[in-house]
C-alpha positions in Angstrom: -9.5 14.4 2.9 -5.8 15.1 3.7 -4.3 13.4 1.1 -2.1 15.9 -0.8 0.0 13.3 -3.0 -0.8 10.0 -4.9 2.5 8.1 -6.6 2.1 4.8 -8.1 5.0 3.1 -10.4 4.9 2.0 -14.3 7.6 -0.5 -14.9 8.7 -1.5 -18.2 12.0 -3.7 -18.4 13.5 -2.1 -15.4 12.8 1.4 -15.7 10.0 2.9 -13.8 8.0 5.6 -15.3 6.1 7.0 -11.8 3.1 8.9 -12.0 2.4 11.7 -9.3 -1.1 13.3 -8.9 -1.5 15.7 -6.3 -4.6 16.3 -4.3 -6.3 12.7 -5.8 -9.7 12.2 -5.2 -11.1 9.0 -4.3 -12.1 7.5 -7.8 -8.2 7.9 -8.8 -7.1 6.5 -5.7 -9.2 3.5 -6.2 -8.2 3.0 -10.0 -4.4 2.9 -8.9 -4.9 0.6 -6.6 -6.9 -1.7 -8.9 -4.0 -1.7 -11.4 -1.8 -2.8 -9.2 -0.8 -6.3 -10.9 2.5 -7.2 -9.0 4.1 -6.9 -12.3 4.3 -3.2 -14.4 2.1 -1.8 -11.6 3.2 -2.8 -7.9 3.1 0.0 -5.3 1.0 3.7 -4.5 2.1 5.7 -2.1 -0.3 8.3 -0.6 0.9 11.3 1.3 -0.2 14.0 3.7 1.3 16.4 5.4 2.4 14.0 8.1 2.9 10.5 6.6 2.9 8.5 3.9 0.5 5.6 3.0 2.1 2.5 0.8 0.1 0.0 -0.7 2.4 -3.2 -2.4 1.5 -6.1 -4.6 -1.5 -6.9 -6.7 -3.6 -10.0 -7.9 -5.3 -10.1 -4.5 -2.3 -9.6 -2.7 -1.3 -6.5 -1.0 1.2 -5.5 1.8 0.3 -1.8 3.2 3.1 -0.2 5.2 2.6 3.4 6.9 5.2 5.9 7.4 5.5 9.0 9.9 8.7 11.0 9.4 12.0 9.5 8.3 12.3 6.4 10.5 9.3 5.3 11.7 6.7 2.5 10.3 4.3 0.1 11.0 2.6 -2.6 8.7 -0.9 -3.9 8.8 -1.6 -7.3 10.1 -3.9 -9.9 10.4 -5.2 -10.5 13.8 -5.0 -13.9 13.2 -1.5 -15.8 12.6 -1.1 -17.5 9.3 2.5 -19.3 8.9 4.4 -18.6 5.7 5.7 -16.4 3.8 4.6 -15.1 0.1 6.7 -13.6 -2.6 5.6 -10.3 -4.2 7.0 -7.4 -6.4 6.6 -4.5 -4.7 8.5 -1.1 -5.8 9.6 -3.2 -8.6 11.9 -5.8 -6.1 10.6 -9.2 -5.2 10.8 -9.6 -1.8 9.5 -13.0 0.7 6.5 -11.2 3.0 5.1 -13.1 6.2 2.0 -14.1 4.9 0.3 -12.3 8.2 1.1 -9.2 6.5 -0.7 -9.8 3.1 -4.3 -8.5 3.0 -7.0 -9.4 0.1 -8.2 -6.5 -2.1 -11.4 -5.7 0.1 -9.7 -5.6 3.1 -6.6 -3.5 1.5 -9.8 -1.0 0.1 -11.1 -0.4 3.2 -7.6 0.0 4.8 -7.0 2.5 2.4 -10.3 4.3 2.7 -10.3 5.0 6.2 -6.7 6.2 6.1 -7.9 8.4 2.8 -11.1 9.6 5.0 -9.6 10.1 8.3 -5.8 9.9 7.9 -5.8 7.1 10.7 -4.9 3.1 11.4 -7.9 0.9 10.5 -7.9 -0.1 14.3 -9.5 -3.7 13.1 -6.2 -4.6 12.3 -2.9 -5.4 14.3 -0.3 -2.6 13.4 3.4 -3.8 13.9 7.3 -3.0 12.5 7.1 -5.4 9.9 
């Protein structure tokens, strides 16, 4: 594991009370991402010495989005197309998402896994700028 930081958010109102755990193991990985409820709990960010893992959304919706250095980023997507877009809180900001980019809770779990694991791009998905 080369995970050496987990935030995730804590609205209230409009004030976000972030947590930050450093070194996280797997079980509070997994319990931040399960309380992500697109509401007072919308976003985790995991990060290792080289880029950052964000995970957005909640209620079986999630957006992932990985970042390496300052101005580079790709998003996971579904192989498949799927028309639409989908409006989630993520960071606390409602935003319209292509709904291509939205990935159900076992498929944003084993995103995140193999990125916790390995610190690679689940290459069972497309990864594009968003």
């Amino acid at each position: 594991m080369s995970i050496k930081k987990m935030e995730y958010d804590n609205w209230i109102n409009s004030l976000s009370n972030d947590t930050e755990i450093e070194n996280p193991t797997w079980e509070q990985i997994e319990k931040a991402i399960k309380s992500l409820d697109a509401d007072q709990h919308t976003m985790v960010i995991l990060t290792s010495d080289t880029q950052s893992l964000i995970i957005g959304g909640g209620q079986g919706q999630y957006i992932i989005t990985v970042l390496f250095g300052d101005d580079n980023h790709v998003s996971a997507r579904r192989k498949s197309p799927i028309d639409g877009d989908i409006e989630l809180n993520i960071g606390g900001q409602t935003g319209f998402y292509s709904k291509r980019l939205v990935l159900d809770f076992a498929l944003a779990i084993h995103v995140v896994m193999i990125f916790w694991q390995k610190e690679i791009l689940d290459p069972n998905l497309e990864w594009s700028f968003p």
